[in-house]
C-alpha positions as CSV (number, residue, x, y, z in Angstrom):
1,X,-26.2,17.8,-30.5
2,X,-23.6,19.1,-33.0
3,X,-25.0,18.6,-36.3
4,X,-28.8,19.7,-35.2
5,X,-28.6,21.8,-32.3
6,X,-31.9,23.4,-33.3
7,X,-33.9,20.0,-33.8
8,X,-33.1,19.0,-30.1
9,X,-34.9,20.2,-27.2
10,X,-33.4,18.1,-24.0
11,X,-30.7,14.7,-23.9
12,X,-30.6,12.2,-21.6
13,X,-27.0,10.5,-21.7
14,X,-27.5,6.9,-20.1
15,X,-23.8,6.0,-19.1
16,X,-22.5,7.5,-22.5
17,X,-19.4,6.6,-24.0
18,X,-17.1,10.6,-24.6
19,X,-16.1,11.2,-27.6
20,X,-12.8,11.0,-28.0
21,X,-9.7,8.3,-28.6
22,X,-9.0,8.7,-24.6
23,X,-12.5,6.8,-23.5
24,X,-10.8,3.6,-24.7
25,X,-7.2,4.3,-24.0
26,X,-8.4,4.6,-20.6
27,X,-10.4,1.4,-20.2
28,X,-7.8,-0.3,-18.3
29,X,-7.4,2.4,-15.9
30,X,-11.4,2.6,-15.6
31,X,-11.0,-1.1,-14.6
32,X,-8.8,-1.0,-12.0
33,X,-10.5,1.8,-10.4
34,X,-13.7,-0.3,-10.6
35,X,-11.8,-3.2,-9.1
36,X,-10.4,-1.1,-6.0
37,X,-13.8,0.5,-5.8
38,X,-14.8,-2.7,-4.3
39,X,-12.0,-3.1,-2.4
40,X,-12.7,-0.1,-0.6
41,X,-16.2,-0.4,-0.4
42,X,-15.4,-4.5,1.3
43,X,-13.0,-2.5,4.0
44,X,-15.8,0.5,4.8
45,X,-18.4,-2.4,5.9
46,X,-16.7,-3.7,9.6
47,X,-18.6,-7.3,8.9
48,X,-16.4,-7.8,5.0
49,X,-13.8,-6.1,6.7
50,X,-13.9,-8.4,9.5
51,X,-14.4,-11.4,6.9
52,X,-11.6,-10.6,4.7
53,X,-9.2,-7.8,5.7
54,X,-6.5,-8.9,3.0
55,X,-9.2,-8.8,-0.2
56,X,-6.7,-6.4,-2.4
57,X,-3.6,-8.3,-1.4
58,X,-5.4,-11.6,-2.1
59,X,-6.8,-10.6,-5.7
60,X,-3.2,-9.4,-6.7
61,X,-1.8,-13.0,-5.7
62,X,-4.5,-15.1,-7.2
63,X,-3.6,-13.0,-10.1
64,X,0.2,-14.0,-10.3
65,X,-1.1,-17.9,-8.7
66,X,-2.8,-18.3,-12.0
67,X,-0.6,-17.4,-14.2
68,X,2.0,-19.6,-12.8
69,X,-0.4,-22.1,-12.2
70,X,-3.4,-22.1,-14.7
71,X,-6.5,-24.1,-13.6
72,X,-8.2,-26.5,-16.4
73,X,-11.7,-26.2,-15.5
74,X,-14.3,-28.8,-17.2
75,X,-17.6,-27.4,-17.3
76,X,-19.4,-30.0,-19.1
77,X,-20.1,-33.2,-17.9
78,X,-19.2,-34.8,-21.6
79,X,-15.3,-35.4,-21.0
80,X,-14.6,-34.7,-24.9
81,X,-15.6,-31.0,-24.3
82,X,-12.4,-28.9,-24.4
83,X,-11.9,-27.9,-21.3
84,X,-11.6,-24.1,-20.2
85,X,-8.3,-22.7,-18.6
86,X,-8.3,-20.1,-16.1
87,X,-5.1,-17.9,-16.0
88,X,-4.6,-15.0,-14.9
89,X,-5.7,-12.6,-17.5
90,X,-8.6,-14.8,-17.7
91,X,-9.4,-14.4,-14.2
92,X,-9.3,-10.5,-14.6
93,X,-11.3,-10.5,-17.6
94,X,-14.3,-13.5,-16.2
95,X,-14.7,-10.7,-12.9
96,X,-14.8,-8.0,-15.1
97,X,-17.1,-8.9,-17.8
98,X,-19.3,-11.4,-16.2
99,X,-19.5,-9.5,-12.2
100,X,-18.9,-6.3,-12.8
101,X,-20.0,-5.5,-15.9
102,X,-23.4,-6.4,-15.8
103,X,-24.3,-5.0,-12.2
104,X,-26.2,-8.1,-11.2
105,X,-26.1,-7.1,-7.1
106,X,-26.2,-11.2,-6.5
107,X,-22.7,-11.4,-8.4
108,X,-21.3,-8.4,-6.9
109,X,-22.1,-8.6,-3.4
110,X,-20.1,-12.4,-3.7
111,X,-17.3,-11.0,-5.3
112,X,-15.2,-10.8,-1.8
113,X,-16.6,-14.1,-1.4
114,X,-15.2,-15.8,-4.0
115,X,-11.9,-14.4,-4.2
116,X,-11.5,-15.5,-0.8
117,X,-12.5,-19.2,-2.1
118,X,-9.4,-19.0,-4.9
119,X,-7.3,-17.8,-2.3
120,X,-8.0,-20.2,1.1
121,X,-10.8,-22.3,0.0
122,X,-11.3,-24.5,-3.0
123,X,-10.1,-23.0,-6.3
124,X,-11.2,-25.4,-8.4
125,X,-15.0,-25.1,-7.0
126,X,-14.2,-21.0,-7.3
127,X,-13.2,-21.3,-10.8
128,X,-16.2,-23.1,-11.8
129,X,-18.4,-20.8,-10.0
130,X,-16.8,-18.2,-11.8
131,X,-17.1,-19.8,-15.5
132,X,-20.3,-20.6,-14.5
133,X,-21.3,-17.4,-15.1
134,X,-20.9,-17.8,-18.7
135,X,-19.5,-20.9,-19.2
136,X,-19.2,-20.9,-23.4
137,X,-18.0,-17.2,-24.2
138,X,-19.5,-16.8,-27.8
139,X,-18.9,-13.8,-30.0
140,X,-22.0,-12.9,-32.1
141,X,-22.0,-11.1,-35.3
142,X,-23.5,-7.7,-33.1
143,X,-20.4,-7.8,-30.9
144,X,-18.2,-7.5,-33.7
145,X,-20.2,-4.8,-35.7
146,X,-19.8,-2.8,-32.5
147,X,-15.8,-3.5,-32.3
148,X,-15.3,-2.3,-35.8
149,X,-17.2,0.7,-35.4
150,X,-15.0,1.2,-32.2
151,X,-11.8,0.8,-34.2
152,X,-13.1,3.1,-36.8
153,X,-13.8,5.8,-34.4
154,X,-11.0,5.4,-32.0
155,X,-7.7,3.5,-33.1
156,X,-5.0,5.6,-34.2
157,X,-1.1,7.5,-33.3
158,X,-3.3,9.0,-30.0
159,X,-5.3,6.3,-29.1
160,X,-1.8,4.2,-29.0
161,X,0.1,6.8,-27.5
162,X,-2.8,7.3,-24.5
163,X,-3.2,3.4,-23.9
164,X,0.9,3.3,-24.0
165,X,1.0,6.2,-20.9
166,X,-1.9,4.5,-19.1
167,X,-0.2,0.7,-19.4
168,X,2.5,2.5,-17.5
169,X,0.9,3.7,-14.6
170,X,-1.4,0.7,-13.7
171,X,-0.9,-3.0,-12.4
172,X,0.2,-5.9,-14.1
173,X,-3.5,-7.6,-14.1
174,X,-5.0,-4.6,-15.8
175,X,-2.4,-3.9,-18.4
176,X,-4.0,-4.7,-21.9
177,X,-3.2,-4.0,-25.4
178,X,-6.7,-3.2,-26.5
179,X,-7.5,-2.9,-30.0
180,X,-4.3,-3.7,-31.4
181,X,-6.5,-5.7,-34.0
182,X,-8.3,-2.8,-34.9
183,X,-5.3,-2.3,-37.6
184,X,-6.0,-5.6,-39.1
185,X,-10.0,-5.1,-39.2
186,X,-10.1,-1.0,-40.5
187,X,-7.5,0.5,-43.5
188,X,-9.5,4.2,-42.7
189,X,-10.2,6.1,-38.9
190,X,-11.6,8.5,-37.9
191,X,-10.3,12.4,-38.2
192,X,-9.4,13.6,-34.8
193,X,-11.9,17.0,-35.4
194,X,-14.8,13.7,-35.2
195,X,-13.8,13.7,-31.6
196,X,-14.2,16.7,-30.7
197,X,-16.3,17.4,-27.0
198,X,-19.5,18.6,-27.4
199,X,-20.4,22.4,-26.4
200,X,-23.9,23.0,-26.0
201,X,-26.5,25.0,-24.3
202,X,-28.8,21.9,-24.7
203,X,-30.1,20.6,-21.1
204,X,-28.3,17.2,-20.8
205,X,-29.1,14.9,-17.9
206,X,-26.0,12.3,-17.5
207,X,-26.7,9.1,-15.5
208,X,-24.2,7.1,-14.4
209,X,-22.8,4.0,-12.0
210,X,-20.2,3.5,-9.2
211,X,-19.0,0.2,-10.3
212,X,-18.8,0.7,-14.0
213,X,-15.3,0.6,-16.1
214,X,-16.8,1.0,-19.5
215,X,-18.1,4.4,-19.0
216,X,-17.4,5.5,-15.5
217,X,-18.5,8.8,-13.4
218,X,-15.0,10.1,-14.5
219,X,-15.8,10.7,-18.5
220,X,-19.4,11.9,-17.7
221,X,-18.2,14.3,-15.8
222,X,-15.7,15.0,-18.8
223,X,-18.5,15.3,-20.7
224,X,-20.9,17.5,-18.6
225,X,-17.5,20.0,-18.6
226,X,-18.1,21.3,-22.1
227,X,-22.0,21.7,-21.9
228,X,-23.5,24.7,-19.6
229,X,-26.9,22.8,-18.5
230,X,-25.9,19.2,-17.7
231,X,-26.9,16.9,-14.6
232,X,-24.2,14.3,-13.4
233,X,-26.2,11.7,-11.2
234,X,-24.2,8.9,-10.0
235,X,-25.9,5.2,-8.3
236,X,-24.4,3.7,-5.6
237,X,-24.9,0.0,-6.9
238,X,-24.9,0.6,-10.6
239,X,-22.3,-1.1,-12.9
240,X,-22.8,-0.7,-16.7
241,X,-25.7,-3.2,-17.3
242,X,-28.7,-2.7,-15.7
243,X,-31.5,-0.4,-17.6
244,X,-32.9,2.8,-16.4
245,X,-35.6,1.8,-13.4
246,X,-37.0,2.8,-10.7
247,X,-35.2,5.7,-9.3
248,X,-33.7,6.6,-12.6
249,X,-37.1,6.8,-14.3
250,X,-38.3,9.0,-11.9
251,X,-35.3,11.3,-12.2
252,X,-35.5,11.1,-15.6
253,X,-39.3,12.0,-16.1
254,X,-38.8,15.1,-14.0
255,X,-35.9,16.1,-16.4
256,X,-38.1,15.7,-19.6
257,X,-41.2,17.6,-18.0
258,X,-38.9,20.6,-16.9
259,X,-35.2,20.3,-18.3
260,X,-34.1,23.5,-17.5
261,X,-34.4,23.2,-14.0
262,X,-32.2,20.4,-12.1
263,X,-33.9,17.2,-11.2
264,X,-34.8,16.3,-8.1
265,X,-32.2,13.3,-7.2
266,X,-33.1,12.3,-3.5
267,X,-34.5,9.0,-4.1
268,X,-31.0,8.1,-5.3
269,X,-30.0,8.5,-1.0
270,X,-33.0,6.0,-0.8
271,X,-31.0,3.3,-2.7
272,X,-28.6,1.3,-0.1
273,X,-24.7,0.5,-1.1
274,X,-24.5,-3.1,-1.7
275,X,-23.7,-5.1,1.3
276,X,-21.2,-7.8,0.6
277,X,-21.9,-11.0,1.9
278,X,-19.6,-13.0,3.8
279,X,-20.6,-16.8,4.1
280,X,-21.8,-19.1,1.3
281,X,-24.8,-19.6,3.3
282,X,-25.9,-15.9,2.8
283,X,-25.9,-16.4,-0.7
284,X,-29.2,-16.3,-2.8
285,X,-29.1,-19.6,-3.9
286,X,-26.0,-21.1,-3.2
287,X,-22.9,-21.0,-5.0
């Protein structure tokens, strides 16, 4: 859109990432919002209400439990496997990249659920559910490629800076030093006119989700700010996994026949909030 204007007739932005240091610096602050987002969204249905009026409270403490009281979880049934210990920061970062992140409704509707097992149930049978997800974290050589483009494009005096004032104004369990490695891994970034916003005249449709902290509602709308025809369409039950279906296919085909003309987003009314689930029984499955 900068570089070829002229070559481009319509976008479609699929939760995009903004371009600037300030996407990053803000991740932790994007996570927290994600986190109270279901909070809030437990306390505005009476029967999760009802279930577990003390959610927030009760993530915060299972937060400081763990950390003064790490769990050793083994997942494997060989006992020479090393186990896997669930602190604190670990428990943060096993909700966020294995629940939320990957908007799987079956994970996220038990989310209430199974902090309310740490907290008054079993915790040793919630931490295992919770590993469960992904028991063996492995980091594969695409991941990395990814991080070191990141670094090259964000790390630098503003990105610290940013991530420095944001680390100030959140809680403890989302405080993070991200990409503090990324001065080890790069010896050249990115010049700050690189990350520039992007003013255009070009249609832009921008679709995005409720639940998701990697490139929340918040920086598409930053994004649709410099451009004169963008969309902003937000779903209900979205994190930052799933693909376009469904609804957003049919959005997004009405965009690409007539982009200068705003899509017709009803169906998106036709898509029900998640409703979490308040017994074990309820669960697809089982735990």
């Amino acid at each position: 859109m900068r570089s070829d204007p002229n070559g481009i007739h319509s976008v479609v932005l699929y939760k995009p990432v903004t371009r600037a240091p300030d996407t990053y610096a803000e991740i932790a602050l994007s996570t927290e919002r994600a986190f109270e987002r279901v909070f809030a969204d437990c306390n505005a249905q009476p029967q999760c209400r009802t279930a577990f009026p003390t959610l927030e409270k009760d993530f915060y403490e299972i937060y400081d439990d763990l950390n003064r009281n790490p769990l050793s979880v083994q997942m494997d049934q060989d006992p020479s496997k090393t186990p896997v210990v669930l602190d604190g920061k670990r428990f943060v970062d096993r909700i966020r990249n294995d629940v939320i992140m990957p908007g799987d409704p079956v994970k996220l509707v038990r989310l209430p659920l199974l902090l309310n097992e740490f907290r008054r149930g079993d915790k040793a049978r919630a931490a295992r559910i919770l590993i469960g997800y992904n028991p063996r974290v492995i980091i594969v050589s695409d991941i990395v490629i990814a991080w070191l483009v990141d670094c090259y494009d964000n790390y630098g005096k503003q990105f610290r800076a940013k991530r420095k004032a944001i680390n100030g104004q959140i809680r403890a369990p989302f405080r993070r030093d991200l990409d503090e490695e990324c001065k080890l891994w790069q010896r050249r970034f990115a010049n700050a006119s690189d990350s520039q916003p992007i003013r255009s005249d070009i249609p832009t449709l921008i679709l995005t989700g409720r639940y998701d902290d990697r490139t929340p509602t918040e920086h598409a709308k930053r994004i649709a700010s410099t451009l004169t025809r963008a969309y902003v369409i937000e779903f209900p039950s979205d994190a930052h996994g799933p693909p376009p279906r469904g609804c957003h296919m049919q959005i997004m085909r009405q965009f690409w026949t007539n982009p200068f003309t705003e899509p017709d987003a009803s169906c998106v009314k036709s898509i029900p909030p998640l409703r979490f689930i308040t017994s074990w029984q309820d669960s697809r499955g089982g735990p």
